[in-house]
PAPATOR-442171 format. One record per residue (C-alpha): residue in three letters; chain; x, y, z; residue number from 1. Coordinates in steps of 0.5 Angstrom, whole numbers, padded with zeros to 4 digits. Last residue first. Example, Ala and Ser with C-alpha at 12.3 -4.5 7.8 and 13.67 -1.06 7.14 Angstrom:
<atoms>
<code:ser | unit:A | u:0027 | v:-0002 | w:0014 | pos:2>
<code:ala | unit:A | u:0025 | v:-0009 | w:0016 | pos:1>
</atoms>
This chain:
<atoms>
<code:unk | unit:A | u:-0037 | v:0019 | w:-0060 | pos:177>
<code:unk | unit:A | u:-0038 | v:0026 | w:-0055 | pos:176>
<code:unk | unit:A | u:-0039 | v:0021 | w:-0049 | pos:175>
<code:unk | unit:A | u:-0032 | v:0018 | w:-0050 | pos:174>
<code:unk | unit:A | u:-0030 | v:0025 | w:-0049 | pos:173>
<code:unk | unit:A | u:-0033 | v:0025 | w:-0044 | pos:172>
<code:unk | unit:A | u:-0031 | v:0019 | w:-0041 | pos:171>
<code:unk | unit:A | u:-0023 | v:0020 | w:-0043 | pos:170>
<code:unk | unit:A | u:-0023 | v:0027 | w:-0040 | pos:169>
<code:unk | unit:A | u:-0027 | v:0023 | w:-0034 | pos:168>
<code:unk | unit:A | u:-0021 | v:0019 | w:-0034 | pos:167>
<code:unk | unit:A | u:-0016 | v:0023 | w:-0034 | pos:166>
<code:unk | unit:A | u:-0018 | v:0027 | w:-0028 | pos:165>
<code:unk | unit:A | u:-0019 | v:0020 | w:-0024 | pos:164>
<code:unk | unit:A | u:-0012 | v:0018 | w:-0026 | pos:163>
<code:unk | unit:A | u:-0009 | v:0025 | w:-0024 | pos:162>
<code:unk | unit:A | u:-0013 | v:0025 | w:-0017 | pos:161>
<code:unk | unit:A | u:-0011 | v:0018 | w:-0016 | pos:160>
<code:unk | unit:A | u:-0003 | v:0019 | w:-0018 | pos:159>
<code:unk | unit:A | u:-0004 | v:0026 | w:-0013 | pos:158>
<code:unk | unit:A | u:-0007 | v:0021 | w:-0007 | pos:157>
<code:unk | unit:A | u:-0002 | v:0016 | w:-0008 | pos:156>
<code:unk | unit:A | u:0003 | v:0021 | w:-0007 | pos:155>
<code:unk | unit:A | u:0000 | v:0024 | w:-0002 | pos:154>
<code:unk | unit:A | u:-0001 | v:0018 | w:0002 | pos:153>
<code:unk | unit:A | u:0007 | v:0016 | w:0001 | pos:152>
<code:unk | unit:A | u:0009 | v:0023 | w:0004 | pos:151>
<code:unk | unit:A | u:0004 | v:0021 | w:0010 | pos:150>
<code:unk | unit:A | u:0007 | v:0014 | w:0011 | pos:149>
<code:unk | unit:A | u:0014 | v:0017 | w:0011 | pos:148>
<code:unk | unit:A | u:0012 | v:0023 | w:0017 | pos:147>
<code:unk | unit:A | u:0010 | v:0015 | w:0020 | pos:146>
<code:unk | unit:A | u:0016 | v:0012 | w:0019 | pos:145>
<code:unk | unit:A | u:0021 | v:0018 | w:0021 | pos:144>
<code:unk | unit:A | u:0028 | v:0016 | w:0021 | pos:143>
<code:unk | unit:A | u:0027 | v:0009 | w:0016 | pos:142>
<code:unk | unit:A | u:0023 | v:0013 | w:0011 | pos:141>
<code:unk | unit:A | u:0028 | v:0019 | w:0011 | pos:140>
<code:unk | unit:A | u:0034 | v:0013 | w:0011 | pos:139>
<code:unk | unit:A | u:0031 | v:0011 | w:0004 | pos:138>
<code:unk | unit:A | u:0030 | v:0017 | w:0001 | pos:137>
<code:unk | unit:A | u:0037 | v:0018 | w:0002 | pos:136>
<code:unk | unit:A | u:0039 | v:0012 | w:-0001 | pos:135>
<code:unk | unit:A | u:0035 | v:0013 | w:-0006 | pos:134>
<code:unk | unit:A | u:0038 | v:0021 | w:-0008 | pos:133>
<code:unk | unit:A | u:0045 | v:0018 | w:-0007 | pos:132>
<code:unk | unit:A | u:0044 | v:0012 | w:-0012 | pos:131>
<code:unk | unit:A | u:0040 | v:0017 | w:-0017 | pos:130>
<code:unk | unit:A | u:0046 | v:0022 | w:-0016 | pos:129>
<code:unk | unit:A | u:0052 | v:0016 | w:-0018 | pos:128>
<code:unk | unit:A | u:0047 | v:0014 | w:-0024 | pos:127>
<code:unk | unit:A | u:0047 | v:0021 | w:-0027 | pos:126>
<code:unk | unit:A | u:0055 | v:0021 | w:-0025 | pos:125>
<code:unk | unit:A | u:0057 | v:0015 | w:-0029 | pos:124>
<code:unk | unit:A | u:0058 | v:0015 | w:-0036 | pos:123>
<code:unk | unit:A | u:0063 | v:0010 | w:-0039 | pos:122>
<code:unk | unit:A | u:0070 | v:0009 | w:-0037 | pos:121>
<code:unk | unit:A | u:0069 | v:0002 | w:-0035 | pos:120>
<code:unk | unit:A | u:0072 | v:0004 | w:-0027 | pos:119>
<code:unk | unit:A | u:0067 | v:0010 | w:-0027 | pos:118>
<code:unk | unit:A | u:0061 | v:0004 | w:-0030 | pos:117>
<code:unk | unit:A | u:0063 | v:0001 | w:-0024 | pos:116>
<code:unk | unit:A | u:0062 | v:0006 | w:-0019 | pos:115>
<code:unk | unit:A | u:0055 | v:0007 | w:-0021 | pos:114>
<code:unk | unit:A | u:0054 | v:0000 | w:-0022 | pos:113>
<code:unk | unit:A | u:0055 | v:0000 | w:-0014 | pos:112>
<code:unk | unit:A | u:0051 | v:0006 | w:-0012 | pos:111>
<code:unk | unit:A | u:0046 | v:0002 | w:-0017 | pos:110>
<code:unk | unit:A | u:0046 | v:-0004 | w:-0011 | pos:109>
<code:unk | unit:A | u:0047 | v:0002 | w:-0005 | pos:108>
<code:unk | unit:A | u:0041 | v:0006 | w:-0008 | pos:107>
<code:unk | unit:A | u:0036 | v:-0001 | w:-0008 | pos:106>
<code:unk | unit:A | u:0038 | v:-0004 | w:-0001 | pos:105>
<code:unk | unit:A | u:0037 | v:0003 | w:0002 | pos:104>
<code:unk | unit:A | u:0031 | v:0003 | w:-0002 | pos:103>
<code:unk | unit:A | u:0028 | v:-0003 | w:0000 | pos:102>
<code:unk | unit:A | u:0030 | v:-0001 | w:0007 | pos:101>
<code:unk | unit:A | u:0026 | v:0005 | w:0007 | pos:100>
<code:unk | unit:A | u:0020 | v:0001 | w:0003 | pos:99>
<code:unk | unit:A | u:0020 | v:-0004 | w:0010 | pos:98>
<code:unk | unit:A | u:0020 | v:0002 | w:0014 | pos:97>
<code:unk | unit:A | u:0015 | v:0006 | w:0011 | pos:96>
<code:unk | unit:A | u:0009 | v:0000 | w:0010 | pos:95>
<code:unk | unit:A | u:0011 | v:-0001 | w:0018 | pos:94>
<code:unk | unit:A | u:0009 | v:0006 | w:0021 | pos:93>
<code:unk | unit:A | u:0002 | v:0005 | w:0019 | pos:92>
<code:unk | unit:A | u:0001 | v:-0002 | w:0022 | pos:91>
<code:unk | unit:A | u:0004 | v:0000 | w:0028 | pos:90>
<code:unk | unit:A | u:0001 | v:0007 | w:0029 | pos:89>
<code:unk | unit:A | u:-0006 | v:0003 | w:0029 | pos:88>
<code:unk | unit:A | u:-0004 | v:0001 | w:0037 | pos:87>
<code:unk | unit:A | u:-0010 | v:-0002 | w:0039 | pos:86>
<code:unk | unit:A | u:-0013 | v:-0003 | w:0033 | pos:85>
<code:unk | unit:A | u:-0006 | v:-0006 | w:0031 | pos:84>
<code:unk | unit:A | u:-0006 | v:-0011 | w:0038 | pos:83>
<code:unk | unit:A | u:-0013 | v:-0014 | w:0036 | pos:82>
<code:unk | unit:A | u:-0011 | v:-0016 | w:0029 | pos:81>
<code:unk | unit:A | u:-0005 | v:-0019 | w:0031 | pos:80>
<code:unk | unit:A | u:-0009 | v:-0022 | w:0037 | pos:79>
<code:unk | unit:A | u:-0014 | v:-0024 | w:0032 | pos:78>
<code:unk | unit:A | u:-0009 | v:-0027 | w:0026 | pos:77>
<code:unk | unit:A | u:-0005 | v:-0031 | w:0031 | pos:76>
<code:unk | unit:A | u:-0011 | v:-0034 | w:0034 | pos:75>
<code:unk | unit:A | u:-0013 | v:-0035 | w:0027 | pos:74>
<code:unk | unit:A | u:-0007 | v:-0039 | w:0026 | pos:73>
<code:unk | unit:A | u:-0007 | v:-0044 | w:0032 | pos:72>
<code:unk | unit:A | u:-0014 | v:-0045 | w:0029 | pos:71>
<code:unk | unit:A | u:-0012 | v:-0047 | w:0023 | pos:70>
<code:unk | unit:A | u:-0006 | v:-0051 | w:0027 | pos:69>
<code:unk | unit:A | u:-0011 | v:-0055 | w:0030 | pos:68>
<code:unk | unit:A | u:-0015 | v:-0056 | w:0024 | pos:67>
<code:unk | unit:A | u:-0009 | v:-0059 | w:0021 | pos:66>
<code:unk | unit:A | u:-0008 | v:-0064 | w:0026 | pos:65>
<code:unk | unit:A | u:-0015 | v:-0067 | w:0025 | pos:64>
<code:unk | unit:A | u:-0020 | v:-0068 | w:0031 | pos:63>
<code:unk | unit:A | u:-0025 | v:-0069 | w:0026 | pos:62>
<code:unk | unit:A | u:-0031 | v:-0065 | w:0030 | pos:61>
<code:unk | unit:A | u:-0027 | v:-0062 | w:0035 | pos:60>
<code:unk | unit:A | u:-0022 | v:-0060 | w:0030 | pos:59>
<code:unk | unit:A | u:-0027 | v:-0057 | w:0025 | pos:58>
<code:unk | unit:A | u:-0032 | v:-0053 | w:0030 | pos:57>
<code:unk | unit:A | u:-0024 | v:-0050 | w:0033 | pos:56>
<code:unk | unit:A | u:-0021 | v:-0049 | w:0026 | pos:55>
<code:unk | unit:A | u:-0027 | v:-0046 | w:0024 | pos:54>
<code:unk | unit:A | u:-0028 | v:-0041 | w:0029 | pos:53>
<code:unk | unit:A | u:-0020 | v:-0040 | w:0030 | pos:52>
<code:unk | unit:A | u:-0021 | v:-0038 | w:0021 | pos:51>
<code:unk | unit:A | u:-0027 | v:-0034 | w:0022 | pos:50>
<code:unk | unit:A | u:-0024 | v:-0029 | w:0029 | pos:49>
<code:unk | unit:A | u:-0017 | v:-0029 | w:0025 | pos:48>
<code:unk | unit:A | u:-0021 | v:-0027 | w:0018 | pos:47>
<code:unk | unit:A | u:-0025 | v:-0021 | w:0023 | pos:46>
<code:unk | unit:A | u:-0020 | v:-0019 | w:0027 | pos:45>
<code:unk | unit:A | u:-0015 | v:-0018 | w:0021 | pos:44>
<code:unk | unit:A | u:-0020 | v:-0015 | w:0017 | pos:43>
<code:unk | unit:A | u:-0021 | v:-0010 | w:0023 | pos:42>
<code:unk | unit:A | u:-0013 | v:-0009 | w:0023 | pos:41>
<code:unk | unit:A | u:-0014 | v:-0007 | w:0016 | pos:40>
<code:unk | unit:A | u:-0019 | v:-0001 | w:0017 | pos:39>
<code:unk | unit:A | u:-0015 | v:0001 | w:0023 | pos:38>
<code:unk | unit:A | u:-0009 | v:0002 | w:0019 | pos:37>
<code:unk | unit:A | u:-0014 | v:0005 | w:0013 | pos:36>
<code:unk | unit:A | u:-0016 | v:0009 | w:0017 | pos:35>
<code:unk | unit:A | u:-0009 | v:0012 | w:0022 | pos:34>
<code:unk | unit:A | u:-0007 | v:0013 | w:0014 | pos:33>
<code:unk | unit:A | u:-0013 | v:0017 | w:0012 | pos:32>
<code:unk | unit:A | u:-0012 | v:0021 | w:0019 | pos:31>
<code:unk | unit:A | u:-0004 | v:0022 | w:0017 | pos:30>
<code:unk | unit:A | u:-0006 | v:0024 | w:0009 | pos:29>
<code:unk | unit:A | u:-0012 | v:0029 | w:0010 | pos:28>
<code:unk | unit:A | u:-0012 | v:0035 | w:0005 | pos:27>
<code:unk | unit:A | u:-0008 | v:0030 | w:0000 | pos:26>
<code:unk | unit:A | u:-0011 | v:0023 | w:0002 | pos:25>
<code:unk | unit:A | u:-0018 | v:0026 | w:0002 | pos:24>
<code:unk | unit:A | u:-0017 | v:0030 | w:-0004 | pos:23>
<code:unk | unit:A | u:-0014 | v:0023 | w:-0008 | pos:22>
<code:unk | unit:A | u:-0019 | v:0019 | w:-0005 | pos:21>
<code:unk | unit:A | u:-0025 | v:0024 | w:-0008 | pos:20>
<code:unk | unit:A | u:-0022 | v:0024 | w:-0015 | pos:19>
<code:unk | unit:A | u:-0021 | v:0016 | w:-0015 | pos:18>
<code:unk | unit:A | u:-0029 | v:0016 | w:-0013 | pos:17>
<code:unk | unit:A | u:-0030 | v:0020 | w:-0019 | pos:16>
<code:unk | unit:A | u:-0026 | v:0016 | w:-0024 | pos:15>
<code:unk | unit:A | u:-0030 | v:0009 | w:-0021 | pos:14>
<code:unk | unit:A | u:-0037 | v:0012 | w:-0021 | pos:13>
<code:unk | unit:A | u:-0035 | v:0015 | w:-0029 | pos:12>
<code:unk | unit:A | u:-0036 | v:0008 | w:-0032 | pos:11>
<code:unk | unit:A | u:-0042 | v:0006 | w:-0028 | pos:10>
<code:unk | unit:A | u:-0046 | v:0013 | w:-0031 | pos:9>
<code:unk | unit:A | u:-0044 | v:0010 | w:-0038 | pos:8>
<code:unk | unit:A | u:-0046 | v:0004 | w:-0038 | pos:7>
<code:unk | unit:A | u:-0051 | v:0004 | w:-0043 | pos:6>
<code:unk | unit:A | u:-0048 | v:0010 | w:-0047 | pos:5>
<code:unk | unit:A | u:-0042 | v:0006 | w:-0047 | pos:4>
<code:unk | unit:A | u:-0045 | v:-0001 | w:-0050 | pos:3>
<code:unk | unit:A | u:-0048 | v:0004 | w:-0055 | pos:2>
<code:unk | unit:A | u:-0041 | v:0006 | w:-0057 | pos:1>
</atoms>
């Protein structure tokens, strides 16, 4: 208990932080998303930017295979990361495809257990809906990418805000204690 009390205003930072991402992924969800794309491409700018600068220092001072290729692969990395500073749509539009095309993979296999459930004489119309409402969803991600990435930051920015809420619930009942 005492521990808590010592702690107790680390414990609540993080529920409080996850509250204001939450509300700025709900009121906001296109331009968080164009952030934390523009924010990855930074990191990625920065990583190719380290791994080229040691590959190149590495392999003209050991003149080894392996530090070319480290260097190959930072050039890569930068260019990557260049191009989706750039372009930060790209990055934001990918995430929605990728899950678009799990889904449709996803609904498609239960579609199939759906029908044999129909064949086995077991029951198979809840499992037929769920397969339907996957598939569908999985093509809404694959025809609008981007009106995708902002559906997906509202739902992370509701599943913030209701896991920051039920922390602070928990930290001030932990307080009473």
């Amino acid at each position: 208990m005492d521990l808590y009390r010592k702690f107790r205003w680390n414990l609540l930072c993080i529920p409080l932080a996850s509250i204001a991402l939450g509300l700025v992924l709900l009121l906001w969800p296109k331009i968080a998303v164009l952030t934390l794309s523009t924010a990855a491409a930074v990191l990625l700018i920065a990583l190719g930017l380290w791994q080229a600068i040691a590959g190149a220092v590495n392999l003209f001072r050991w003149k080894a295979a392996i530090d070319g290729w480290q260097l190959a692969t930072g050039l890569i990395v930068l260019v990557l990361g260049i191009v989706l500073a750039l372009f930060p749509k790209v990055l934001a539009s990918l995430l929605p495809v990728f899950l678009g095309v799990v889904f449709v993979i996803d609904g498609v296999a239960r579609l199939s257990i759906a029908f044999q459930a129909h064949a086995m004489g077991q029951r198979w119309a809840g499992a037929l809906v769920f397969a339907m409402l996957t598939i569908a969803a999985g093509i809404l991600l694959l025809i609008n990418p981007f009106g995708g990435s902002a559906l997906l930051a509202v739902l992370a920015g509701v599943l913030l805000l209701i896991s920051g809420v039920s922390n602070v619930v928990q930290w001030f009942m932990l307080m009473k204690k």
